[in-house]
PATORLO-415584 format. One line per field, with one value per residue (C-alpha): x, z, y; residue in three letters. Coordinates in Angstrom, 2 decimals. Each point is the difference from the previous one (the first is absolute). Layout:
% PATORLO-415584
X c(X, ...)
Z c(Z, ...)
Y c(Y, ...)
r c(ALA, ...)
END
This chain:
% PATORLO-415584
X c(0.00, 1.76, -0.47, -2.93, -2.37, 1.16, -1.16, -2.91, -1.04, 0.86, -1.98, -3.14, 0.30, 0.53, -1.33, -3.71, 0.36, -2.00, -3.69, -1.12, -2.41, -3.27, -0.68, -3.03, -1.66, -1.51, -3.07, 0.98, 1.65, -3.16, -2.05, 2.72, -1.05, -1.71, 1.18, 1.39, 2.61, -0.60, 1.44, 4.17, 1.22, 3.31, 2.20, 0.66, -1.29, 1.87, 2.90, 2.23, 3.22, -1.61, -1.48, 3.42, 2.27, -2.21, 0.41, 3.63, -0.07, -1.45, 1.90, -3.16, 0.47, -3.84, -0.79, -2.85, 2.08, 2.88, -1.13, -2.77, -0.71, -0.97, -1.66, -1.86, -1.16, -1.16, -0.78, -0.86, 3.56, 2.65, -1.35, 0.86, 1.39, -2.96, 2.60, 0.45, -3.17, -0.24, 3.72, -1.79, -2.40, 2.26, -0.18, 3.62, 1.64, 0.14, -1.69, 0.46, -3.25, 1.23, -3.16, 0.90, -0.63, -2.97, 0.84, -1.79, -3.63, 1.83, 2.14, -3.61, -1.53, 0.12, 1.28, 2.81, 3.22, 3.35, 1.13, -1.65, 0.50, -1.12, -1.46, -1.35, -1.15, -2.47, -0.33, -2.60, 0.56, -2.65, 1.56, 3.23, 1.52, 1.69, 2.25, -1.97, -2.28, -1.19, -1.16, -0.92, -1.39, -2.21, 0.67, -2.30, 0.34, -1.60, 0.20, 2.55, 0.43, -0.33, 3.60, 2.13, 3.32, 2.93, 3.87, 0.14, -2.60, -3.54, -2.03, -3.03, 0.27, -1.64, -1.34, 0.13, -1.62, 1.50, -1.48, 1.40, -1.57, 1.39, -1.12, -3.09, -1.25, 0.60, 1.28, 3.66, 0.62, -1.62, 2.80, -0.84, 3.02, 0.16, 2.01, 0.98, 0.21, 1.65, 2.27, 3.36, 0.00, 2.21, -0.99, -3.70)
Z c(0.00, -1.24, 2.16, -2.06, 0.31, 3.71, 0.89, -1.55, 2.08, 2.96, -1.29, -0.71, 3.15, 2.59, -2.07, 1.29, 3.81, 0.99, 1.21, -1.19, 2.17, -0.80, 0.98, 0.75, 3.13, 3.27, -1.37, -3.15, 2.45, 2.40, -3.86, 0.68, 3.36, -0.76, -2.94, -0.79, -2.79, -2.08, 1.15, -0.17, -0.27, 0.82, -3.51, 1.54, 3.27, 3.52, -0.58, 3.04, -1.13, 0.62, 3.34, 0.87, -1.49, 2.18, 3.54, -1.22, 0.05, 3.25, 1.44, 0.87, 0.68, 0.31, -1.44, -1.38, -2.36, -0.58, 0.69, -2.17, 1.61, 2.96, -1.42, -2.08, 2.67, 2.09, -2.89, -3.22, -1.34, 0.56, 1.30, -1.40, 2.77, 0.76, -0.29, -3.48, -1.31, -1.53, -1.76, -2.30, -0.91, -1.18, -4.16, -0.90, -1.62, -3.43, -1.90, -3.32, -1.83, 0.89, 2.65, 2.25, 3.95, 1.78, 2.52, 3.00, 0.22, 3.09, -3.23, -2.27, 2.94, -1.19, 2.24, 0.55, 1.24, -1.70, 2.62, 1.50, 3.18, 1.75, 3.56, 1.01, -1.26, 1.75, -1.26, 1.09, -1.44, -0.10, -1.47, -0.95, -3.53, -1.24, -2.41, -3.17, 0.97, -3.03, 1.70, -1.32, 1.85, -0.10, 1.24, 1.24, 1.21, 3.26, 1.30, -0.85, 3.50, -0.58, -0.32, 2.86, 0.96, 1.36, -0.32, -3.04, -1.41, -0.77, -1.58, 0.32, 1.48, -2.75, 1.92, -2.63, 0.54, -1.71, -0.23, -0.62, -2.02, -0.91, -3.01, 1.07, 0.93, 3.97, 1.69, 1.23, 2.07, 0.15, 0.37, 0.73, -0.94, 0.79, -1.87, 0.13, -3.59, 0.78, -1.14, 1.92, 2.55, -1.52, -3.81, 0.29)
Y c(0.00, 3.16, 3.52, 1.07, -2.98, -0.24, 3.75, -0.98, -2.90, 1.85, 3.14, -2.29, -1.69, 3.47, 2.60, -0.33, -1.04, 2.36, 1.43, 2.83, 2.02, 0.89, 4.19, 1.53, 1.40, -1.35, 0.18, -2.27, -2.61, -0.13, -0.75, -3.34, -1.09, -3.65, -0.36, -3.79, -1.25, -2.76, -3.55, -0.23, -3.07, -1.32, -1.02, -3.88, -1.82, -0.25, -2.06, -1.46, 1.80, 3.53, -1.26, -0.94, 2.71, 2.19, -1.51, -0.51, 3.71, 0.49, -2.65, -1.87, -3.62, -1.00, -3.69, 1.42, 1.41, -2.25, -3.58, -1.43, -3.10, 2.02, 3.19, -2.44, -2.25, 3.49, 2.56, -2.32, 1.33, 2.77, 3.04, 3.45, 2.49, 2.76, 2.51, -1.31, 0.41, 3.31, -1.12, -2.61, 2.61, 2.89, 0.54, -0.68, 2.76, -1.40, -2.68, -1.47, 1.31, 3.53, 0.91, 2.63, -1.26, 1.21, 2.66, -0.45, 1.65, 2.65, 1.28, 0.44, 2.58, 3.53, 1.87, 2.60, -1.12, -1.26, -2.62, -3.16, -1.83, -3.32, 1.22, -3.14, -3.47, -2.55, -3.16, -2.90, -3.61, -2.49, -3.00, -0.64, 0.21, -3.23, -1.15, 0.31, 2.30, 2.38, 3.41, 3.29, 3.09, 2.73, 3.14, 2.96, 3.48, 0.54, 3.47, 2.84, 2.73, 3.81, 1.75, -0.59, 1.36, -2.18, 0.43, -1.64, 2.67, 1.05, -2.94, -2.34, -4.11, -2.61, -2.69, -3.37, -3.37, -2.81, -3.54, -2.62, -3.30, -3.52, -1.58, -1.39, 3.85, -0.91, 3.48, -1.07, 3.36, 3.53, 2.59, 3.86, 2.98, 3.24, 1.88, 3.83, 2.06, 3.33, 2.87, -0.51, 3.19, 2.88, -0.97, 1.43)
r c(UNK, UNK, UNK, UNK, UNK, UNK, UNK, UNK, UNK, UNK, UNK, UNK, UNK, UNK, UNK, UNK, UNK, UNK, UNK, UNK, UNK, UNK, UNK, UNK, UNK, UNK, UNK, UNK, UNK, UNK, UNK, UNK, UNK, UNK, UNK, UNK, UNK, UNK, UNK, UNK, UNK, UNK, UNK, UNK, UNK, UNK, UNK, UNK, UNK, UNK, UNK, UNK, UNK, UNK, UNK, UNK, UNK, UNK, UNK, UNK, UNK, UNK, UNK, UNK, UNK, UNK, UNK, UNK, UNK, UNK, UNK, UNK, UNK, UNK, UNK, UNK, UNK, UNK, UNK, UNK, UNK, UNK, UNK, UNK, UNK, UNK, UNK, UNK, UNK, UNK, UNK, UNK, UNK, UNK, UNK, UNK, UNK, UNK, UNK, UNK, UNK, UNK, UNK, UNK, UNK, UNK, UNK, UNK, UNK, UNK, UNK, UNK, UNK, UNK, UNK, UNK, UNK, UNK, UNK, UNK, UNK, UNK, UNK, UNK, UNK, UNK, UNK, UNK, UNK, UNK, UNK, UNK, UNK, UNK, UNK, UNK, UNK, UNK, UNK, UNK, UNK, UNK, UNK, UNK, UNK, UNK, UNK, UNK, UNK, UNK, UNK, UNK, UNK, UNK, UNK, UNK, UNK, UNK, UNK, UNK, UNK, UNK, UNK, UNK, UNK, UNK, UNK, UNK, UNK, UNK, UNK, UNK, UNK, UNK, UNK, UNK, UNK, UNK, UNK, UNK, UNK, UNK, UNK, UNK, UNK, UNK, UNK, UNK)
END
């Protein structure tokens, strides 16, 4: 691969990592509050090797993740760290047929503000995910504040609601973000 084709491939793989935001006023984003996306669905099923390149990571020596013969006899199979779920959700960066990834539905809500950042996450599971699990998820806006002012700036929280499904449609976990979308202080 000469210089040329290799900028290229590197070019077509980074150039479009990222979100951009929707604009518009407080007004527009409360128009957003309810509003649900489409199913996503995850590009291949829950294999073991993710499970266990995850709690690798984490150092996390459960069976339930590593031994088969045991998670199998308690779970039905491997089980899928919770911490890991929203992982084997996120639209890779790049895909062969050249579709751009979905930002996430907290990116779509018009609203002023150049920055974005995770103020808190709950997360409820109801069954475990398993090895071979296909899931997808739905996600809805739930409420967006009035303006507030913190150190970081002046801005509004998005409050998300994420579900989670496995193939047969059974809701695998319900997960709830709040987000803050604000103007760093000093660049108003």
């Amino acid at each position: 691969m000469g210089p040329r084709a290799a900028r290229e491939r590197v070019a077509g793989v980074t150039a479009d990592l990222r979100y951009e935001f929707a604009f518009g006023t407080y007004e527009d984003a409360l128009r957003m509050v309810g509003t649900r996306t489409e199913p996503r669905f995850a590009g291949t099923a829950v294999s073991g090797a993710r499970i266990q390149h995850f709690a690798a990571m984490v150092r996390d020596p459960n069976p339930s993740y590593w031994d088969s013969d045991f998670a199998g006899s308690v779970w039905g199979g491997l089980v899928a760290p919770p911490a890991l779920l929203t992982g084997l959700l996120m639209p890779p960066p790049w895909v062969p047929n050249g579709e751009p990834p979905t930002a996430s539905i907290a990116v779509r809500v018009p609203l002023p503000g150049t920055a974005i950042i995770n103020a808190s996450n709950d997360s409820e599971y109801l069954t475990p995910v398993l090895e071979g699990d296909m899931l997808s998820v739905v996600e809805e806006v739930a409420s967006v504040s009035p303006e507030k002012t913190t150190r970081l700036g002046s801005g509004h929280f998005i409050e998300t609601s994420e579900t989670y499904y496995r193939g047969d449609r059974a809701v695998v976990a319900i997960c709830t973000n709040t987000l803050f979308r604000f103007t760093p202080a000093g660049h108003q």
